[in-house]
C-alpha positions in Angstrom: 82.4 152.6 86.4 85.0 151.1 88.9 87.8 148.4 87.6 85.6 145.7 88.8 83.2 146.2 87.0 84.4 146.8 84.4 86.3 143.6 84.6 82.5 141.9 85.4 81.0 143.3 82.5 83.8 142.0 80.3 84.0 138.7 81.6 80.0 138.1 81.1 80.8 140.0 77.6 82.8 137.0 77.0 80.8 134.2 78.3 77.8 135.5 75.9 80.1 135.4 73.0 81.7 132.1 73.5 78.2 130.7 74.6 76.9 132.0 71.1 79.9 130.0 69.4 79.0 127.3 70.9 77.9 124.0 68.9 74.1 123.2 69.2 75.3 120.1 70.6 77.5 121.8 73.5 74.3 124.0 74.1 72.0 121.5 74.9 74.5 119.5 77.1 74.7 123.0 79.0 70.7 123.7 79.0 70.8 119.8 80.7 73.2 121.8 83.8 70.4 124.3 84.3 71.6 127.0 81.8 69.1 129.4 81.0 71.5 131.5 78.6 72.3 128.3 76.3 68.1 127.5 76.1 68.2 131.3 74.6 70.8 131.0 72.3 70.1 127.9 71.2 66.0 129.7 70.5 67.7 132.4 68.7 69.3 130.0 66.3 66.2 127.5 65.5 63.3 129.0 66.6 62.8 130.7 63.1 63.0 127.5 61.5 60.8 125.7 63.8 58.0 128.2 63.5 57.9 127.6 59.2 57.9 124.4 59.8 55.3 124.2 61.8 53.0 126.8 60.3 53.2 124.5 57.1 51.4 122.3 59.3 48.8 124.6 61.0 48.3 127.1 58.9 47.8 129.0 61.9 50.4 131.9 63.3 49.5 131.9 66.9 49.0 128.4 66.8 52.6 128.2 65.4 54.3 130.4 67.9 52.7 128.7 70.8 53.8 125.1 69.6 57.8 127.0 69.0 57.6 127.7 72.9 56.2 124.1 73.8 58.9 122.6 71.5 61.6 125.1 73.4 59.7 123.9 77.2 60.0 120.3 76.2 64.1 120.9 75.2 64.3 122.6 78.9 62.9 119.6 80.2 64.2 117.0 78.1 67.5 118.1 77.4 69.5 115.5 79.8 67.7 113.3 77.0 69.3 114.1 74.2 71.8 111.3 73.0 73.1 113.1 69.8 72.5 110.5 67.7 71.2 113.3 65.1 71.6 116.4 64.7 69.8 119.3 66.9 67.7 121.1 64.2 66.8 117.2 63.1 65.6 116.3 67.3 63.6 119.9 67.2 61.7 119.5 64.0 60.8 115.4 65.1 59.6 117.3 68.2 57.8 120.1 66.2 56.4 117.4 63.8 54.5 115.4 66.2 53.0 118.2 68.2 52.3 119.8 64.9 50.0 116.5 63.9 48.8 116.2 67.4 47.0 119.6 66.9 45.6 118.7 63.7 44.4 115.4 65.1 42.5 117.8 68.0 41.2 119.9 64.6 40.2 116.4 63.1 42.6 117.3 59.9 46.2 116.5 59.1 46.4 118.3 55.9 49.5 120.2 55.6 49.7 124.1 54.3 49.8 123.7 50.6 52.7 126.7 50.5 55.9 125.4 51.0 58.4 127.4 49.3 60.2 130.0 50.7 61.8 132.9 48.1 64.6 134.1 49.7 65.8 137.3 47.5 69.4 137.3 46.8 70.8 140.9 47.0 73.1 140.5 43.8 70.1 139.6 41.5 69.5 142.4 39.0 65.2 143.1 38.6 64.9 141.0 35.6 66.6 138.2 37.3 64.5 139.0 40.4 61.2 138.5 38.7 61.8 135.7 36.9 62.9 133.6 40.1 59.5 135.1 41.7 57.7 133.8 38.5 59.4 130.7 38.6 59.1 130.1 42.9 54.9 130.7 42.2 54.9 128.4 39.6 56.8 125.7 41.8 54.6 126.8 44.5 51.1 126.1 42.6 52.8 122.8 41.4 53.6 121.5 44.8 49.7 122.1 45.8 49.3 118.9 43.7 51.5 116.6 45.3 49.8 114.4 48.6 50.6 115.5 52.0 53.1 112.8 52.3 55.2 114.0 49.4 54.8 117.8 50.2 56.3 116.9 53.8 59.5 115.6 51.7 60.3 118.0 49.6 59.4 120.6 52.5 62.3 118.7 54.7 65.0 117.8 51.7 64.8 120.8 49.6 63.5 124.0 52.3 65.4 122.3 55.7 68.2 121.0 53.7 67.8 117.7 55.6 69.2 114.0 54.5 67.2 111.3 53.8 68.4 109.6 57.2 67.5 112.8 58.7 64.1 112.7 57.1 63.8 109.1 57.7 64.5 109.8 61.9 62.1 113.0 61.7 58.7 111.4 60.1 59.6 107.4 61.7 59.4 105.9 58.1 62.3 103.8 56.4 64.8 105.2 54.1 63.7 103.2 51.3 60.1 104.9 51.6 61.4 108.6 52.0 63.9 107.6 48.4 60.3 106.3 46.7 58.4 109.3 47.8 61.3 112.0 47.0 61.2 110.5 43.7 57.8 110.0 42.5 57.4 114.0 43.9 60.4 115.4 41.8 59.0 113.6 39.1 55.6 114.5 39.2 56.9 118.4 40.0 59.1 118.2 36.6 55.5 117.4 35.0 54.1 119.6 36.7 56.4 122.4 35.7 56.8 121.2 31.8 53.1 121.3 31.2 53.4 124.8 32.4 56.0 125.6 29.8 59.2 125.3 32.3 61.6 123.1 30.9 63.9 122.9 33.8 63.5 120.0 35.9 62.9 120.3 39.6 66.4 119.1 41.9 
């Protein structure tokens, strides 16, 4: 390899690894310039996320990865757009959201996937401690089967996507005020839930 290109290799070297420090924010002002790289790293980070959402929604895995790369087209297209009022993840998932009930509304249904939680294994956990948090997650799991759709979509956004109640607000267009009323009556019929099934730990 000659000096220059070695020199070229290490300059685009660079560019990927500042591009990948980039904010979210500083992405999508770059993917409004044209920037092909910053639409990729900007996928890399969210498109995991966007494709649980959404398959809460559809229950449906190619269904799900097609609406991810309509979601990702529309942030190509729309990016110039984007007037970071919110954050990123919070634009994508509004984005995800209302394609997401768009398809069900072509299926005739909005019901969303009754399984909405996630366990996540944490490395440190000893078996025991393992099993019980896989014991616990199923029971949390059949209990949120009995909450509406409209309270399943909360907790799914507050306690999975680790999203404020503005943000929650912004995402499914209702007012603060309702999303505090229905995150409440759903932790409190989940602690129910879970104490007539012998849990004495209340949902939070």
């Amino acid at each position: 390899m000659s000096y220059s290109q070695a020199i070229a290799v290490a300059t685009a070297d660079r560019a990927r690894g500042s591009v990948q420090e980039t904010s979210d924010e500083a992405l999508v002002l770059s993917i409004a310039t044209g920037d092909k790289q910053a639409l990729q790293v900007l996928f890399g980070r969210h498109n995991v996320r966007v494709y649980r959402f959404v398959l809460r929604f559809l229950k449906d895995e190619a269904a799900a990865e097609d609406l991810v790369s309509e979601v990702f087209l529309d942030v190509w297209r729309q990016a110039n757009r984007f007037e970071a009022r919110s954050q990123v993840s919070t634009w994508l998932l509004a984005m995800a959201r209302n394609k997401a009930l768009s398809a069900l509304r072509r299926r005739s249904t909005e019901e969303l996937d009754d399984e909405v939680v996630e366990f996540i294994e944490d490395p440190a956990d000893n078996p025991e401690v393992t099993m019980l948090k896989k014991q616990r997650n199923s029971i949390l799991a059949d209990c949120l089967t009995h909450l509406s759709a409209a309270h399943r979509e909360i907790v799914d956004l507050v306690y999975y996507h680790e999203k404020s109640i503005d943000e929650v607000a912004e995402i499914i267009g209702v007012p603060q005020n309702t999303v505090k009323t229905r995150m409440f009556y759903a932790r409190k019929r989940i602690a129910e839930l879970m104490n007539g099934k012998g849990l004495d730990r209340a949902f939070v």
